[in-house]
N, C-alpha and C positions, 0 to 999 in steps of 0.2 A: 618782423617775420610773422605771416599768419600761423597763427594756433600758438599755444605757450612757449614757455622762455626754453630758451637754449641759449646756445654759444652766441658772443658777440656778431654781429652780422658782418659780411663780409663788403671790403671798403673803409672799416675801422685801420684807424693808424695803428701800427705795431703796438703791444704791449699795454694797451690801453681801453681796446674795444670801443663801445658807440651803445648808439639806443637806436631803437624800430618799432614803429607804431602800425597797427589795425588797420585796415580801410572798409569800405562795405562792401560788401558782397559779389555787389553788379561791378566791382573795378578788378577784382582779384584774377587772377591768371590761376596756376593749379596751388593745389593746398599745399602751404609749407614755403611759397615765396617769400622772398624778400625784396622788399615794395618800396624799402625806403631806407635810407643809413647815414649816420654822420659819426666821423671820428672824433676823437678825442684826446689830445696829446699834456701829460704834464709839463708845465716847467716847473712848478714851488709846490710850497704847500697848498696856497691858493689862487695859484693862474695855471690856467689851460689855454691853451689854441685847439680851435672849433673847425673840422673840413676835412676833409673835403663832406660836404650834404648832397644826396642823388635821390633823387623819386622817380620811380618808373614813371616812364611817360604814358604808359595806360592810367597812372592812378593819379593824376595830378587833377588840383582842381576839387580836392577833396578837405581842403586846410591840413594835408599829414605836413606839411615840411614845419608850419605852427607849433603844431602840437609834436612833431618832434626838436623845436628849442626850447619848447620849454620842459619836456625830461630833457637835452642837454644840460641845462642849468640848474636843474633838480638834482642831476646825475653827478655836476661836480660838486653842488652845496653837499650832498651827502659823503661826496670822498676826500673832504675836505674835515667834515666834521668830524667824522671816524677817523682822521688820523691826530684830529687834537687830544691834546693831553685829556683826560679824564676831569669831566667839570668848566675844561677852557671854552672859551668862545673865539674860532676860526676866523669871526669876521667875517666884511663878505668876500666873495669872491671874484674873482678878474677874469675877464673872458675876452683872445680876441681871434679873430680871424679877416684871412683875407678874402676879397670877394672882385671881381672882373668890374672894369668902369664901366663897359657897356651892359651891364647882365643888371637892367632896371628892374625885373621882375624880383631877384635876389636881392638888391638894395634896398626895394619896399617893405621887402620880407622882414631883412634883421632889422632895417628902422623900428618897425613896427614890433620887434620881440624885444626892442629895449636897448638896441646897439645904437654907438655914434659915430660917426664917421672921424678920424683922427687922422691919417698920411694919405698922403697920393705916391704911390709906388710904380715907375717906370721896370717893365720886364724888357731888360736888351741883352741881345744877344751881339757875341762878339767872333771875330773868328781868327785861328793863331795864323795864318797861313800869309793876313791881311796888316797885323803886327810887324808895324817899322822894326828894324832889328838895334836901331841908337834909342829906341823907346827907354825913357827914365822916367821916374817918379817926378811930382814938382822939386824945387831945388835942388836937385839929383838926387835924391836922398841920403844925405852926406852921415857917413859912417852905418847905413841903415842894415842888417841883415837878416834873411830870410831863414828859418832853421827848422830841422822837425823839432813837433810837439814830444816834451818829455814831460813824464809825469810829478815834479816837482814844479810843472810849468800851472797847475790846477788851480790852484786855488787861485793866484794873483789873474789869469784867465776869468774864472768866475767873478772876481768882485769888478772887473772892470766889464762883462757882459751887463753884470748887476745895475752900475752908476749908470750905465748909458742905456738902458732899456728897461731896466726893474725886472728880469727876465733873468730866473737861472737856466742855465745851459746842461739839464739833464745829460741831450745826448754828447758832452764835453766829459763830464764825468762819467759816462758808460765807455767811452773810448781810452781814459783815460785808463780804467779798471782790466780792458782789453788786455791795453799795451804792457799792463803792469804782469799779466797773466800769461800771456804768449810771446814778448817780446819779439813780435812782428812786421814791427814799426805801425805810423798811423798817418792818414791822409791827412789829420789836423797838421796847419802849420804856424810858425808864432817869427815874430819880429823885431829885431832886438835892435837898442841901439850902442854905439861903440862901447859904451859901460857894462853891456850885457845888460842893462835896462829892458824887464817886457814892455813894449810899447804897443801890441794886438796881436790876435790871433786868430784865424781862420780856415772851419771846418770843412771847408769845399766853395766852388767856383758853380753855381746853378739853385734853384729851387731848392734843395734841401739844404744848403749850404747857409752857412752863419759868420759875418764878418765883424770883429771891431775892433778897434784904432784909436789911441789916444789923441790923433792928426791927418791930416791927408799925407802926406809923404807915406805915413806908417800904411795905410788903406791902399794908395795905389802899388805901395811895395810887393804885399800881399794881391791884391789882384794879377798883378802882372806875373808873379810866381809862379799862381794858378793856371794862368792861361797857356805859360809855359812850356810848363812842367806836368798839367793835370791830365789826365786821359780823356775830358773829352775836348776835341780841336775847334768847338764850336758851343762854345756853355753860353747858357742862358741863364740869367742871375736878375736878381731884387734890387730899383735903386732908387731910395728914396729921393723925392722930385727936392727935398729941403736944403738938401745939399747943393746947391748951387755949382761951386767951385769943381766939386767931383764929378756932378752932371756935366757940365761945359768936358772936362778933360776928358772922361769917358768915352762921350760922340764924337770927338774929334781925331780916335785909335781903333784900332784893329776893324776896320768897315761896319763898326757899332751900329747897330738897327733898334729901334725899339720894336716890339713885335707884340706886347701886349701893358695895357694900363688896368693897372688893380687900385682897391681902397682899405685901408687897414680900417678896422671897425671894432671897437668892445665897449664891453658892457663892465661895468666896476671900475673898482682902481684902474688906471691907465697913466705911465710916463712917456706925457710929451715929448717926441724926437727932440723936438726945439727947446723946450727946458734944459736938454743936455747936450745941445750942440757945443757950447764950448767947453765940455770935458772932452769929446772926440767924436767917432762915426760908428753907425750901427748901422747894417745891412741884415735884413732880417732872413728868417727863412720863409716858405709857404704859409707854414700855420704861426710866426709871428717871434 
């Protein structure tokens, strides 16, 4: 924002805010714009998801989108460190975001501010209308069932977000807090198997939405719920290319299109999808 600090700039992820840098003079528009912003979303104490990043196109070309990651990464070292214990050392910190396969300019960008490139993620869209109605999971999924999320569902939810991505699931436990408060039910849904077994759980069907699964039955159980069941008749969702098995199944249902290819990208600690491919499946959201 030109001229001193105020409120997060607008474009910042809920609850979280972002950072905005200067430009010179000859790029500025009237006093008081905001020229430039990137959000910033927790999952732990030391990983964040980085994005969406916007620079007015009047002011590009000036190195702001630089010199705004690296206050992104200042910005989380510092809220990271103020929440360690008095005298701890936070370590460092984990940063990822995703970014468009075609969008080279932006690839160069986080190359060059210390990110590496880690998944290739398929954006497809599916449509319910296009959904065979004898559609089943693989092996039917025999005993599987799909149920709302309740709040004693939390914790065992989190540690298996945890093994399979290293990623706690903030907005899981704000909805869970929700649910606990208004008891107005919640769009998270979870999967159980004949034992009452959790076997995943997931928070929505599209870009914000977060899936994971100790198996593929348990993953296409929950998709196909979604697609269902969800409000929109046509979601567009995250899917990582590693998956193989789920890829094939997926384009072969509901007039599956892929519609766009992204790159997950960080900086710091990172757990490899494929490290934890066989404890189960992670479907990430936008910011990771």
């Amino acid at each position: 924002r030109r001229g001193g600090r105020g409120a997060p700039p607008a474009g910042a992820a809920e609850g979280e805010g972002g950072a905005a840098a200067a430009v010179p003079e000859a790029a500025l528009g009237s006093p008081g714009a905001v020229v430039c912003c990137a959000g910033i979303r927790r999952f732990g104490p030391r990983s964040f998801g980085v994005g969406p990043l916007a620079v007015n196109l009047c002011c590009q070309g000036h190195g702001l989108a630089a010199r705004l990651m690296r206050q992104v990464y200042e910005t989380c070292t510092e809220r990271a460190r103020m929440d360690c214990p008095e005298g701890g050392d936070p370590g460092p910190v984990s940063l990822r975001l995703l970014v468009n396969g075609w969008n080279i300019a932006a690839l160069g960008l986080y190359m060059k501010s210390g990110y590496t490139p880690r998944e290739f993620i398929a954006g497809v869209r599916w449509c319910r209308s296009e959904l065979a109605e004898d559609t089943v999971p693989a092996n039917g999924a025999p005993n599987l069932s799909v149920e709302p999320f309740e709040p004693d569902d939390l914790q065992d939810c989190l540690d298996l977000c945890s093994r399979l991505s290293g990623v706690r699931d903030l907005g899981l436990e704000a909805s869970a807090a929700a649910l606990i408060k208004t008891r107005t039910g919640s769009p998270v849904r979870v999967v159980r198997s004949g034992t009452g077994k959790l076997m995943g759980y997931g928070t929505g069907l599209g870009f914000q939405g977060r899936i994971c699964a100790v198996n593929l039955p348990a993953v296409q159980a929950l998709l196909l719920d979604f697609l269902q069941h969800g409000q929109d008749p046509e979601p567009t969702f995250l899917l990582p290319t590693i998956y193989g098995d789920l890829v094939d199944w997926v384009m072969a249902r509901a007039g599956a299109r892929i519609v766009t290819t992204l790159v997950v990208m960080s900086l710091g600690p990172y757990s490899p999808l494929a490290e934890a491919s066989h404890r189960g499946v992670y479907l990430p959201t936008v910011v990771g």
